[in-house]
Backbone bond lengths (Angstrom), bond angles and torsions (degrees), N, CA, C in turn:
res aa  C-N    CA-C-N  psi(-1)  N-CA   C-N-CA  omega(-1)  CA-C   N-CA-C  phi
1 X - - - 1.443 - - 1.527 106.88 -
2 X 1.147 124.17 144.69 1.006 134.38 -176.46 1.618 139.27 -152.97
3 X 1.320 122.62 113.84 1.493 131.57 -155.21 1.489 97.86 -51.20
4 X 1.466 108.18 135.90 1.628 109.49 168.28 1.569 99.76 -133.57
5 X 1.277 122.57 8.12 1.553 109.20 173.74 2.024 92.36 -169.90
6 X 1.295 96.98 160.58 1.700 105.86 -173.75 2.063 76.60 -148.56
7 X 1.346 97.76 124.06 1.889 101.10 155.95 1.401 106.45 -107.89
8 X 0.889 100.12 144.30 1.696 107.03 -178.59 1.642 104.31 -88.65
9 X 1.398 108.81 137.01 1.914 111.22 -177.12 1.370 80.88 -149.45
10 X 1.598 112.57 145.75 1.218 129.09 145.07 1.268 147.93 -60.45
11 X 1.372 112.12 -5.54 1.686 141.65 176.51 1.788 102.50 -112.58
12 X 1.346 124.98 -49.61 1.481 126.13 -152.15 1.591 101.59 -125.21
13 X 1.463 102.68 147.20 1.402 108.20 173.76 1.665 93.57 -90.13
14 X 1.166 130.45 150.83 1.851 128.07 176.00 1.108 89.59 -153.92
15 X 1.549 106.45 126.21 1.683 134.01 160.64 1.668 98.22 -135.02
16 X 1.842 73.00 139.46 1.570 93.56 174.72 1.517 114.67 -106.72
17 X 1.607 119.06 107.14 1.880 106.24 -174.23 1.528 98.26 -97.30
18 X 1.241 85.95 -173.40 1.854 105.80 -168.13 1.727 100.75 -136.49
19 X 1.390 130.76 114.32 0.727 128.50 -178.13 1.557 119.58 -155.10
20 X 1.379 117.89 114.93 1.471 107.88 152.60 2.349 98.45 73.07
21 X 1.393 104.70 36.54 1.567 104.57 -173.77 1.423 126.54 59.76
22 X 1.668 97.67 19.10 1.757 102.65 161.62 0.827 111.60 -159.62
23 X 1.494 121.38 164.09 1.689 137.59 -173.92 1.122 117.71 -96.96
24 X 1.516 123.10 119.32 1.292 97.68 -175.21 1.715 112.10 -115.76
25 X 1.353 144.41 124.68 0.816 165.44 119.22 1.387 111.13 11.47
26 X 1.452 151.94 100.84 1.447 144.49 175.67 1.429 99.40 -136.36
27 X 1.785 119.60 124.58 1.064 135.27 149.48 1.495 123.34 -115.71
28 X 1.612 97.56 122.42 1.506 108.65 -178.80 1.518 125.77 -94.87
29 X 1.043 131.33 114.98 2.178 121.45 176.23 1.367 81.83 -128.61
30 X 1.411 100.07 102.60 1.856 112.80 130.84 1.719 85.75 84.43
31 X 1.325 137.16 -146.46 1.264 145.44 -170.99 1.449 105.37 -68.71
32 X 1.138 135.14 -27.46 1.348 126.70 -164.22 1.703 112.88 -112.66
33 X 1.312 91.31 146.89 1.845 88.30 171.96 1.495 116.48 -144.64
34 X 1.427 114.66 177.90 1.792 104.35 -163.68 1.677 90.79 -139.88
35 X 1.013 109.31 144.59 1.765 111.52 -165.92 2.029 89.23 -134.51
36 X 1.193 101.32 145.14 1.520 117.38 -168.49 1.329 92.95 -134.13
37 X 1.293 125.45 160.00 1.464 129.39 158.96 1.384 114.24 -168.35
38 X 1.836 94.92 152.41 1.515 93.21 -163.87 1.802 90.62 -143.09
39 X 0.971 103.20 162.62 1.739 120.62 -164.69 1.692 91.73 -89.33
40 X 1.132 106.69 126.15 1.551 121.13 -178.59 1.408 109.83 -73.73
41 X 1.475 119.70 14.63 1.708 136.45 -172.76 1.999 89.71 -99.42
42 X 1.450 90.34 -38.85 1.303 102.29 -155.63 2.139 130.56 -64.44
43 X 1.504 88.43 -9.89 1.292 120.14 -138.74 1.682 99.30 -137.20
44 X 1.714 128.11 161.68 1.167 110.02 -166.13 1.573 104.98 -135.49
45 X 2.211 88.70 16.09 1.621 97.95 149.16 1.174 78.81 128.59
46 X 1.676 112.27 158.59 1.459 141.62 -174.47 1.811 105.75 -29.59
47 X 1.552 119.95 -39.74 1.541 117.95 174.08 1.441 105.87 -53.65
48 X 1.534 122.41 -58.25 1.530 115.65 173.07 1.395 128.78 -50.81
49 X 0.754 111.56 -46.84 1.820 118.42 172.78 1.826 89.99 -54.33
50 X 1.341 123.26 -88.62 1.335 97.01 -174.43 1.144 158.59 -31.22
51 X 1.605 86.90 -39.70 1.769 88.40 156.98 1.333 127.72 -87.29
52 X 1.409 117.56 20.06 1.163 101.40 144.53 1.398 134.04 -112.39
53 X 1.443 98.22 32.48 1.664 109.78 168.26 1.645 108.09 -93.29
54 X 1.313 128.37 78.32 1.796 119.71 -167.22 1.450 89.77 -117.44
55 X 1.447 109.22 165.42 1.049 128.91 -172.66 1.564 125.21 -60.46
56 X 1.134 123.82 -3.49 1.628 143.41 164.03 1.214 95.70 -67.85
57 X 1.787 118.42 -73.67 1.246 112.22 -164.05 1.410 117.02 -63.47
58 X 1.469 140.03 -27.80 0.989 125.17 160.73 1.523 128.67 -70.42
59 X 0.851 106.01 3.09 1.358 121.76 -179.61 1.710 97.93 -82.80
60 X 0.916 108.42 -30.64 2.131 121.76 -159.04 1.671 85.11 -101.16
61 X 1.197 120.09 -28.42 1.858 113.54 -172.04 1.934 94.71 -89.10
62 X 1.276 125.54 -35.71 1.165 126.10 152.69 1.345 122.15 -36.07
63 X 1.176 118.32 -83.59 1.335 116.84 176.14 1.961 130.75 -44.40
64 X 1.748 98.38 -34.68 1.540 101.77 166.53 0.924 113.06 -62.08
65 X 1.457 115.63 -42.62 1.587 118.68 -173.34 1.993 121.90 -54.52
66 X 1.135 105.10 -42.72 1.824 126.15 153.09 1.466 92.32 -19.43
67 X 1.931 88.73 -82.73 1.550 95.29 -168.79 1.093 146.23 -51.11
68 X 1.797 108.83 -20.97 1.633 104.72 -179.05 1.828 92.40 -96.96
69 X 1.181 110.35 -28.97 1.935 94.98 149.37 0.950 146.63 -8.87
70 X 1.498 99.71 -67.31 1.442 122.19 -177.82 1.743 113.82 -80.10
71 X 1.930 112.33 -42.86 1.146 133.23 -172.23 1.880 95.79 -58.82
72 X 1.685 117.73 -53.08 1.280 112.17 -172.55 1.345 118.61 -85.05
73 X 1.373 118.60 -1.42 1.858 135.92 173.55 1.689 79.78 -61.56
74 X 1.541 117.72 -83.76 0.880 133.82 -139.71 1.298 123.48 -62.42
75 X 2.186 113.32 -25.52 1.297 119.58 -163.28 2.142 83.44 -95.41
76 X 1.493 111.21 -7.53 1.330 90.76 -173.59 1.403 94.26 -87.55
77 X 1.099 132.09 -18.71 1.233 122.22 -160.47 1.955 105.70 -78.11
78 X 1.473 101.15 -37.12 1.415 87.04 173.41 1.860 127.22 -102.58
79 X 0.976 98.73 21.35 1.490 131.67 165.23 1.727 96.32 -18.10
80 X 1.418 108.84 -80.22 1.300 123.86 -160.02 2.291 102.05 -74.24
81 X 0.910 93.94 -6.73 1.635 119.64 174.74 1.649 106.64 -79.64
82 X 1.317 102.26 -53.49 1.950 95.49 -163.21 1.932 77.96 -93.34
83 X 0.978 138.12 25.73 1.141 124.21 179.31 1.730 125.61 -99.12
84 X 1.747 93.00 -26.10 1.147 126.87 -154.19 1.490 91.06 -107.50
85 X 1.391 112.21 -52.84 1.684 122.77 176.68 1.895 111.50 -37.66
86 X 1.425 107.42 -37.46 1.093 91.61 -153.71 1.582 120.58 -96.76
């Protein structure tokens, strides 16, 4: 796999790889990251894929990001709980 584009954001690290007949999309905040991918058939080359990184959709990778926040706050917190349960 291999990086063919980095956008610069002030909230998200975003690299775009190339791999295996698709692009894949990776945004990183803090421990967690969200990977997208799209078939390089699909697309009318590295300009398309970018534009569809706009400020909505990060706005929607923001908000997941909350969620697996909250989802891994919560599964660490009872960690020592499903441990004991079983």
């Amino acid at each position: 796999m291999r990086i063919v584009d980095t956008i610069p954001h002030e909230r998200f690290k975003i690299q775009i790889f190339s791999y295996n007949g698709k692009y894949t999309v990776k945004i990183e905040l803090g421990q967690f990251e969200q990977s997208y991918k799209i078939g390089e058939l699909d697309v009318m080359g590295l300009a398309d894929v970018k534009a569809m990184i706009t400020t909505e959709f990060l706005n929607n990778c923001l908000k997941r990001f909350v969620d697996m926040r909250t989802d891994w706050n919560e599964s660490f917190k009872n960690k020592n709980t499903n441990i004991t349960n079983k």
